[in-house]
C-alpha positions in Angstrom: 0.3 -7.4 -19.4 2.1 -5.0 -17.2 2.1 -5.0 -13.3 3.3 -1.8 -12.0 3.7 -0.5 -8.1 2.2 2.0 -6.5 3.9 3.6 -3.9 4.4 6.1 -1.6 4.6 7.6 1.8 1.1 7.9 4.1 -0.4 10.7 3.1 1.0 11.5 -0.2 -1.5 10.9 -2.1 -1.1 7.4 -3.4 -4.9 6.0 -3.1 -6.5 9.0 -5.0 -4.0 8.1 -7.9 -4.8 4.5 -7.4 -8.6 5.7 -8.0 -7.4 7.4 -11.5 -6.1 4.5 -12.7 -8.7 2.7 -12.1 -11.3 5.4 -13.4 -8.7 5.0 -16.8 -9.1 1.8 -17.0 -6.3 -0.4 -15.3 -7.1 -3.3 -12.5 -5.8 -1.8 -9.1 -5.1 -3.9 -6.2 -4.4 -2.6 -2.9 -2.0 -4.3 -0.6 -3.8 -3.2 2.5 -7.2 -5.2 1.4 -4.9 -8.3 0.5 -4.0 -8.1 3.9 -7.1 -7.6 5.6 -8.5 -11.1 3.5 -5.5 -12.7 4.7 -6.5 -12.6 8.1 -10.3 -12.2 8.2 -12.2 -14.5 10.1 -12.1 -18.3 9.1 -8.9 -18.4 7.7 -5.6 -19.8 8.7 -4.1 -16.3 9.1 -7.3 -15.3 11.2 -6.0 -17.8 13.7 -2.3 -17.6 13.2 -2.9 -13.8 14.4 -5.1 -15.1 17.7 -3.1 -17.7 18.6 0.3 -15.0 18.9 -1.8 -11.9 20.3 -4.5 -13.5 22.2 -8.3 -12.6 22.4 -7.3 -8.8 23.5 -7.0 -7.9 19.6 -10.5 -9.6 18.9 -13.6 -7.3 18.9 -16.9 -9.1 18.3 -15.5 -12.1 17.2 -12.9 -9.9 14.5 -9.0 -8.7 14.6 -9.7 -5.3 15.9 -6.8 -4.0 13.2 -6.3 -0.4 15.5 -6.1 -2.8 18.5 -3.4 -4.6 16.7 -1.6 -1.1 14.9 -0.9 0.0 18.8 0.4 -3.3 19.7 2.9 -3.4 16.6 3.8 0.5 16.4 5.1 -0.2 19.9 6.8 -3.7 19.4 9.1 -4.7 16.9 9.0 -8.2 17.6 5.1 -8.4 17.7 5.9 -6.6 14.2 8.1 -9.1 12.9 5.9 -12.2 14.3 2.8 -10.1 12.3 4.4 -9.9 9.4 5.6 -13.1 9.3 2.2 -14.2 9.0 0.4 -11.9 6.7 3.4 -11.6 3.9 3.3 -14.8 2.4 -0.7 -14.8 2.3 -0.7 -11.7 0.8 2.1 -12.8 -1.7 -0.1 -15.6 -2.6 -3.1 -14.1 -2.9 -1.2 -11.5 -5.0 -0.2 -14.6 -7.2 -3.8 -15.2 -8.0 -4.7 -12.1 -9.2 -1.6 -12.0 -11.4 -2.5 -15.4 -12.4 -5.9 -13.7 -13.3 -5.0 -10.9 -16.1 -5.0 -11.3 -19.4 -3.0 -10.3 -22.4 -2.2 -6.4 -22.5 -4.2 -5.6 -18.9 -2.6 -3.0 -16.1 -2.3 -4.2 -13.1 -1.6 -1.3 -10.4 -0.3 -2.6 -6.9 -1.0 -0.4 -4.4 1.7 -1.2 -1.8 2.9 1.1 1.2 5.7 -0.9 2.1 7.0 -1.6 -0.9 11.0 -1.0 0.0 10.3 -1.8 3.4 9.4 -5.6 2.3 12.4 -5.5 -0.6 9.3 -6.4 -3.1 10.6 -3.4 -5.7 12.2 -6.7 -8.0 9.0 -8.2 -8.6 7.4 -5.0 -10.8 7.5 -4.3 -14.0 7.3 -0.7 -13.1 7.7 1.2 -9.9 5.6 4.8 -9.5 5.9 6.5 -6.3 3.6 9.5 -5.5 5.8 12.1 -3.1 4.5 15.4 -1.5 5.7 17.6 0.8 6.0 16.6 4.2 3.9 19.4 5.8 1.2 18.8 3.3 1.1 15.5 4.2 1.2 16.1 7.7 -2.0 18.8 7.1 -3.6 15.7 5.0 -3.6 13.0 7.6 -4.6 15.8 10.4 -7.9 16.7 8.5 -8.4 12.4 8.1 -8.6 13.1 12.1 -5.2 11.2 13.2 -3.5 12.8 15.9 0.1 14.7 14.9 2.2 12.0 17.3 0.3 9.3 15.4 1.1 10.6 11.8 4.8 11.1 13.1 4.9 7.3 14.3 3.9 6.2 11.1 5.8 8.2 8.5 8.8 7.2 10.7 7.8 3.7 10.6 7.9 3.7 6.4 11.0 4.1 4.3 12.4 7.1 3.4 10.8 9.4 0.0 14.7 9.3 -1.5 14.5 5.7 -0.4 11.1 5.0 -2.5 13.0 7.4 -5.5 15.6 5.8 -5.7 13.6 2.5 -6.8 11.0 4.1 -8.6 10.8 5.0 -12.4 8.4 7.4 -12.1 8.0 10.1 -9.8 4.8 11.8 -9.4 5.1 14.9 -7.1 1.8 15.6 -5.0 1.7 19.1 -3.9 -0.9 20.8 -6.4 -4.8 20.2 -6.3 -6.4 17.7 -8.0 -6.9 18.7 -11.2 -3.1 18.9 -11.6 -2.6 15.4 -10.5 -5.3 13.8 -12.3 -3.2 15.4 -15.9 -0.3 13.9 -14.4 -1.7 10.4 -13.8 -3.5 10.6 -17.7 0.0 11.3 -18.9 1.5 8.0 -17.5 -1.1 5.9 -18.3 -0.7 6.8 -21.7 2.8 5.4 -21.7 1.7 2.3 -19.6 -0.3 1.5 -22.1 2.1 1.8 -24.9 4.4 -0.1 -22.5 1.7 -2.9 -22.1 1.3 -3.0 -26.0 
């Protein structure tokens, strides 16, 4: 088996060639829904999250997750404390899926934050998915976030020459679909020959 990262900065494109992958044939995991179980309602991490940010994040009875975005965009320490509780869930839920594959499957982590959480060790493979900064920007506009938003979050994620420099593949964003859906058939070839 082979588990490989997926990364990339917000906007780049990293989701759609999640979607490839798992149109060719490989199990994808995102890191975003690993963290949403980790804290929906009736868990531990559900009440861990209450308990340090009060009712105010709770919508009908569930974390309100934009509620809680604008409390930790703002706060590093409400950041940290988060974190401190959704990581290790996510970790060991990630552990169970690992746990789960069998002989020769893909596994494709989706993970935003992978250099931000110093995960990049735990891979067997590391892609990143890059673009161009004002074609992201133009991306996440038409998604119908607001410019100071988008500019918050891309400074709030590591660097693209800091998520190069720990990747081993590189797949550059900037074309239409078409071009990137060749480029992702390409590398899954040589996953799989990797896998074997």
């Amino acid at each position: 088996m082979l588990i490989v990262a997926l990364t990339g900065g917000i906007g780049a494109g990293k989701s759609l060639v999640a979607q490839y992958f798992s149109e060719l044939g490989a199990r994808v995991v995102d890191a975003d829904q690993l963290s949403r179980i980790a804290i929906e309602r009736g868990s531990e991490g559900f009440d861990a999250v209450v308990t340090r940010f009060g009712e105010i994040i709770l919508r009908n009875g569930d974390i309100d997750r934009k509620a809680l975005g604008e409390i930790i965009f703002r706060d590093e320490l409400a950041k940290s404390d988060l974190e401190a509780i959704i990581h290790p869930r996510v970790r060991e839920l990630f552990s169970e899926v690992v746990a789960d594959l069998s002989a020769g499957e893909i596994l494709i982590y989706e993970i935003p934050l992978l250099v931000e959480t110093g995960a990049a060790s735990n891979f067997d493979r590391i892609i990143t998915v890059e673009s161009d900064l004002e074609t992201r920007k133009a991306r996440l506009l038409k998604r119908g976030m607001f410019i100071s938003e988008i500019e918050r979050r891309i400074a709030a994620q590591a660097t693209r020459e800091q998520r190069e420099e720990v990747a081993d593949e590189i797949i550059t964003n900037d074309d239409d679909e078409d071009a990137l859906l060749r480029k992702v058939e390409n590398l899954w070839e040589d996953l799989q020959r990797q896998a074997k």
